[in-house]
C-alpha positions as CSV (number, residue, x, y, z in Angstrom):
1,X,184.9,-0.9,105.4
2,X,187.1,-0.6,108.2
3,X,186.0,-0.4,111.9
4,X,186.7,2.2,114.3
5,X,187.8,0.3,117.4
6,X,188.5,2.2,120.6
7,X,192.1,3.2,121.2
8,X,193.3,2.6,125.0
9,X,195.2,5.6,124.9
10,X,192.8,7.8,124.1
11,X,190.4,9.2,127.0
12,X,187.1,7.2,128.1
13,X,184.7,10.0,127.4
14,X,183.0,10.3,124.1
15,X,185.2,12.9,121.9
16,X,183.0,15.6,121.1
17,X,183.3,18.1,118.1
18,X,186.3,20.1,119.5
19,X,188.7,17.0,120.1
20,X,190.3,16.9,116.8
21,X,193.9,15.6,118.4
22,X,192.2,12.2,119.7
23,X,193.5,9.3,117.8
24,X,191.1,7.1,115.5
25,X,192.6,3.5,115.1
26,X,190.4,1.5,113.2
27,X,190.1,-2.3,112.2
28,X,191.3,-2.3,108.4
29,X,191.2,-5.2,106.4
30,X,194.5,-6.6,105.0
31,X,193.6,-6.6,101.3
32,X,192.6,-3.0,101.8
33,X,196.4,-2.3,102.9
34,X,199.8,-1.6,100.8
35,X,203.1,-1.9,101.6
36,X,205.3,1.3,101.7
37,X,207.0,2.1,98.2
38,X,210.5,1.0,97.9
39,X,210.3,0.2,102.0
40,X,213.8,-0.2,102.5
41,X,213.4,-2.4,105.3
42,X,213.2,-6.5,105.4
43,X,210.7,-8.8,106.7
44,X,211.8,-11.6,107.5
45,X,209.8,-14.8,108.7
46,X,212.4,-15.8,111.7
47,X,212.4,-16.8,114.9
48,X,211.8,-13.6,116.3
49,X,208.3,-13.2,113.4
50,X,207.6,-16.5,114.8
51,X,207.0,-15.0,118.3
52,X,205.2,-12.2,117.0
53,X,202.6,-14.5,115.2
54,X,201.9,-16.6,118.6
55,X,201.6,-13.1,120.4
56,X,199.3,-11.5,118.0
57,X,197.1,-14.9,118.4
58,X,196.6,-14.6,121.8
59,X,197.2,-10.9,122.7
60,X,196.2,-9.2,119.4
61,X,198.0,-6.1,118.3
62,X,198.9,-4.3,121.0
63,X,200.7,-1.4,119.4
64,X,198.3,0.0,116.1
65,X,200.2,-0.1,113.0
66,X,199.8,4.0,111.0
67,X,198.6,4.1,107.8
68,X,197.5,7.3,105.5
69,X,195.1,7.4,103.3
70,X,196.0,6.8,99.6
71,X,194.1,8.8,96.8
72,X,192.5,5.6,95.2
73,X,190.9,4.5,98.7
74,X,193.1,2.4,99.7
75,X,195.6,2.5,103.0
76,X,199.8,2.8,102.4
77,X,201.4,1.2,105.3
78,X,204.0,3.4,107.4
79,X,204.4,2.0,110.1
80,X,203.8,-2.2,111.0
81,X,205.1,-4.7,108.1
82,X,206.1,-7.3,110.7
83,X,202.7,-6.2,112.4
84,X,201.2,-7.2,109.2
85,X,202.8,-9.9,108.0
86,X,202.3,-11.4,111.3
87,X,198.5,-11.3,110.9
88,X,198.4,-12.6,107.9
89,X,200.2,-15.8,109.5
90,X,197.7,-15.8,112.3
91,X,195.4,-15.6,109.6
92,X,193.9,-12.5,111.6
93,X,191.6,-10.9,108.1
94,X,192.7,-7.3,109.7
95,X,195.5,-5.2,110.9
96,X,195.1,-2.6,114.3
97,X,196.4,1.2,112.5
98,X,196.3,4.7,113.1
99,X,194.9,6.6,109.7
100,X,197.2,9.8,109.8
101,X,197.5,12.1,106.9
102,X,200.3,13.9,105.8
103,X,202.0,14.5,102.3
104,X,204.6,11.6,100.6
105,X,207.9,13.4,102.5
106,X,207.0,13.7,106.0
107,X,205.5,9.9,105.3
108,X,208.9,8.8,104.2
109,X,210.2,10.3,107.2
110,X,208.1,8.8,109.7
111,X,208.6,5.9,108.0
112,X,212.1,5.6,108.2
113,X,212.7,6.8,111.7
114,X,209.9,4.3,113.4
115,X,211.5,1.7,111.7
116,X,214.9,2.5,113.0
117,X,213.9,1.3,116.2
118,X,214.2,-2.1,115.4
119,X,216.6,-4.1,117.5
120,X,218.7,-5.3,114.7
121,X,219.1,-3.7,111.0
122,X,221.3,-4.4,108.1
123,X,224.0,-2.1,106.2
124,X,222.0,-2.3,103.2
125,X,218.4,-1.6,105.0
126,X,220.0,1.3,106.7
127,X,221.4,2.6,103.6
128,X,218.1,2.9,101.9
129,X,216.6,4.3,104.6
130,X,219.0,7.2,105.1
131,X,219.4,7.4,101.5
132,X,215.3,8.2,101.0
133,X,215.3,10.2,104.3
134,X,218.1,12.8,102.8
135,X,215.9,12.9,99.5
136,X,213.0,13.4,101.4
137,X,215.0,16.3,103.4
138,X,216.0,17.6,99.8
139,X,212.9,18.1,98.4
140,X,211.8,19.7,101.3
141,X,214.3,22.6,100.8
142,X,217.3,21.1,102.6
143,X,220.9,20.7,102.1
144,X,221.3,16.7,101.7
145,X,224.5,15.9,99.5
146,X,226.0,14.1,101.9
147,X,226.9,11.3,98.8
148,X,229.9,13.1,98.1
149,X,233.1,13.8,100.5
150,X,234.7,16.8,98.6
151,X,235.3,20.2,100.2
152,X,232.7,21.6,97.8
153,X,230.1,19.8,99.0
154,X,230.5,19.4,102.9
155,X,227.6,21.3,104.4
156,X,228.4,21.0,108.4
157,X,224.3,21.6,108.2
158,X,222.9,18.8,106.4
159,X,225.2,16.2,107.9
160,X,224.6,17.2,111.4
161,X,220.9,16.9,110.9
162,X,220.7,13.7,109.6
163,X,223.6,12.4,112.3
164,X,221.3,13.8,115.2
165,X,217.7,12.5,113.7
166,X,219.5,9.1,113.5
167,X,222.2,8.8,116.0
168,X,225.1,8.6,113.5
169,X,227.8,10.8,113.1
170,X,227.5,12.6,109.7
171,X,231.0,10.7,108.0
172,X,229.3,7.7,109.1
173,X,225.5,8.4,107.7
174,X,227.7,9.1,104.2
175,X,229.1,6.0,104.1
176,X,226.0,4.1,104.1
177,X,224.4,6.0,101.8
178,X,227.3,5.5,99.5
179,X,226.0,1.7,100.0
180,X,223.4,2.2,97.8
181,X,225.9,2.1,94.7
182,X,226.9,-0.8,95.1
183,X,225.5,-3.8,92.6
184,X,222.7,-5.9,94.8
185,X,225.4,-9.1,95.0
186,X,228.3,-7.2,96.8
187,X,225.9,-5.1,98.7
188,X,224.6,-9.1,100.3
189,X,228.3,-9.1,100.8
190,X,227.7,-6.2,102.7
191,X,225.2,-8.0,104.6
192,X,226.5,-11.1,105.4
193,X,229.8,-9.6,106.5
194,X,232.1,-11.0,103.6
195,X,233.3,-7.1,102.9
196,X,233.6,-4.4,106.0
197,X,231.6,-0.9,105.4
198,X,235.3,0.7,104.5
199,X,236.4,-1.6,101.1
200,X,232.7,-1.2,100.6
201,X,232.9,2.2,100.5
202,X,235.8,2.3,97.8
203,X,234.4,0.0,95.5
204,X,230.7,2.0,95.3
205,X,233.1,4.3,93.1
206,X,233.5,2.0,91.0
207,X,230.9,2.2,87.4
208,X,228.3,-1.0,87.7
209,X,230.2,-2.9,84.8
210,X,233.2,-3.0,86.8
211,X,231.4,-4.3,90.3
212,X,230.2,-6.8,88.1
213,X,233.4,-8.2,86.8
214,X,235.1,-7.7,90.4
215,X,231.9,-10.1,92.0
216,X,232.8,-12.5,89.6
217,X,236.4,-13.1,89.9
218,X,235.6,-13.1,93.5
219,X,233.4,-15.8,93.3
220,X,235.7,-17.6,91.0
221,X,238.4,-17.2,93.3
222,X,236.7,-17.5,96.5
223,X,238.3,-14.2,97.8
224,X,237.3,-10.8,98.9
225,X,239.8,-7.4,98.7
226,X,241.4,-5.9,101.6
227,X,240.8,-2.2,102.0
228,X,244.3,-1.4,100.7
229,X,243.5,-3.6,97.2
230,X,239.8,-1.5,97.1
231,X,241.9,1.6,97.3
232,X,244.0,0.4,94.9
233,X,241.0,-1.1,92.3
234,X,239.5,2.3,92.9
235,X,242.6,4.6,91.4
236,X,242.9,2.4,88.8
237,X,239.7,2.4,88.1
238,X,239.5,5.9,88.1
239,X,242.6,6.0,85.7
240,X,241.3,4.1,83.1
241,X,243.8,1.5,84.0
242,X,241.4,-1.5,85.3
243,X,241.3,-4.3,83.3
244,X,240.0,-7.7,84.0
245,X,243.4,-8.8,84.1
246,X,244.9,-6.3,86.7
247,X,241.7,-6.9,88.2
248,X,242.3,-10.7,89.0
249,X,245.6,-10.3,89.4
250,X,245.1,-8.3,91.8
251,X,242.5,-10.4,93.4
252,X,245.1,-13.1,93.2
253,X,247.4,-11.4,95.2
254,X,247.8,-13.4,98.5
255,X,246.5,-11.9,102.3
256,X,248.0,-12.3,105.6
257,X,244.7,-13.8,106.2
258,X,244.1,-16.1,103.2
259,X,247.7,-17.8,103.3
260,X,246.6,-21.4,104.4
261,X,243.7,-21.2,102.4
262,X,243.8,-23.5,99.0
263,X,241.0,-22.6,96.4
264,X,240.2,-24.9,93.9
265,X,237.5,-23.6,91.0
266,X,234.5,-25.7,90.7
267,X,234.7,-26.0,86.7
268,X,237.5,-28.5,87.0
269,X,236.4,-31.0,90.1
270,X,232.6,-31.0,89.1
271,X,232.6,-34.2,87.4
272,X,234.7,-35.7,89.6
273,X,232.0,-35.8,92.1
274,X,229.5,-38.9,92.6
275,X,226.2,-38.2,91.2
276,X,223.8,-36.7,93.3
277,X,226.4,-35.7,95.8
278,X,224.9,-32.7,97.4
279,X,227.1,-29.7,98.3
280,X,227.7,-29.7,101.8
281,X,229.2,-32.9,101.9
282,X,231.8,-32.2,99.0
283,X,234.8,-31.1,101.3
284,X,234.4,-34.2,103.5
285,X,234.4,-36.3,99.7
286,X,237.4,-34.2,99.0
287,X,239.7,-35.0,101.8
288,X,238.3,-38.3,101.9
289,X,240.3,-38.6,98.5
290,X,243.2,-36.7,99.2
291,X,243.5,-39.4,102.0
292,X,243.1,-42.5,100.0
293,X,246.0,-41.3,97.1
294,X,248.0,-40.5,100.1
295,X,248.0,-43.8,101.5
296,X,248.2,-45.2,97.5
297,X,251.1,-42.9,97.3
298,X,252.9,-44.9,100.8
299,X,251.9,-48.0,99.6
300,X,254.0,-47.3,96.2
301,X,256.7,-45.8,98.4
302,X,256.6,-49.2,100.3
303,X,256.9,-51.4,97.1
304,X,259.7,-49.4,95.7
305,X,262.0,-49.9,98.7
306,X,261.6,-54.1,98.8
């Protein structure tokens, strides 16, 4: 069972019958405690969770995480997974909350906009999150189909009040959403800064099949499309004319940026490789060759001229 503990921001006095606004923050066990549905956010056991866990050891949890009250008896975390996870690797057996209660869309909500506060957030955790704050809006009677750009569909209304609830401008709030289309291995791409938000955008259009395909040839290739080619891939696309061959030709065309770069796929230098070799210390076995045949190569240059 959990324990009420006392909350400091609460008054001193003993709350009597009438104090129905004074907050109860109670001891709950771990195991008693689930993690939010589709929570869109990570948790990640870095350097900075690393500094929560030695904090929470000798300070305890300062700020109480909020939890409601599920139907089965349970607790559904809001607000707290990195409060959480770093008890459980303090090995603390219980996690500091506030039991609210309020239906599934205003818990999506608060949800979403605590966890906005966080210091640093991805394109893909911020596209879940706006994307399942705007449904959340929706069901609650509001105009939300910020997902599409057409004239039919721009409703100043919604757009302003997800821009203002989140600090975004509403062009910018649709563009992440439109994130969420993307197949999981270009939205990492996403993540990891390999493709800007604006080529992402264009290729969200395109149908799952054809992500697929385009991921491929541009792991193949080692390459990624310039906003002009996602453009391009896009129309095409939306012509019926993409193939897999205009695709990678496409692909193959060569960047300002990319013109000193030499690809060489992996299917033909595998075997070539020591055994064992491990991965980050194939370039350096690579231009250690190149260097050897070149000075073969002068050698045989030297022999020819005696």
């Amino acid at each position: 069972m959990p324990r009420l503990v006392k909350d400091p921001g609460a008054p001193s006095s003993v709350p009597t019958k009438g104090d129905a606004d004074i907050r109860k923050v109670y001891d709950i066990p771990l195991a008693e405690i689930d993690p939010f549905p589709d929570h869109p956010y990570k948790v990640r056991d870095d350097e900075d969770m690393m500094n929560l866990v030695e904090s929470v050891r000798s300070r305890g949890i300062l700020t109480p995480a909020i939890v409601r009250k599920k139907e089965d008896g349970r607790y559904e975390l809001l607000s707290g997974h990195r409060r959480m996870r770093a008890c459980e690797l303090a090995g603390l057996p219980t996690l500091r909350c506030e039991v609210v209660e309020m239906d599934r869309d205003h818990a999506i909500l608060l949800m979403v906009d605590s966890n906005l506060q966080r210091s640093f957030i991805l394109p893909s955790e911020k596209a879940f999150a706006y994307r399942m704050r705007l449904e959340a809006m929706s069901r609650q009677g509001q105009r939300t189909d910020l997902t599409c750009a057409t004239s039919l569909h721009k409703s100043k209304k919604s757009r302003e009040l997800i821009g203002e609830s989140v600090g975004e401008s509403r062009e910018t709030v649709r563009k992440y959403i439109r994130l969420t289309e993307l197949i999981p291995e270009l939205l990492d791409m996403v993540d990891e800064g390999k493709i800007a938000m604006r080529p992402a955008v264009e290729l969200s259009y395109l149908p799952k099949l054809q992500q697929g395909k385009l991921w491929e040839c541009m792991e193949q290739e080692d390459c990624t499309p310039s906003h002009a080619q996602t453009i391009r891939i896009r129309r095409l696309s939306e012509e019926g004319k993409l193939t897999d061959e205009v695709m990678e030709a496409i692909m193959m065309e060569e960047k300002p940026n990319q013109r000193d770069k030499v690809v060489i796929r992996g299917e033909r230098i595998k075997d070539l490789f020591p055994p064992g070799l491990p991965i980050s210390r194939r370039e350096e076995y690579v231009v250690a060759a190149l260097e050897f045949y070149s000075r073969h190569r002068d050698r045989q240059k030297d022999r020819g001229a005696r």
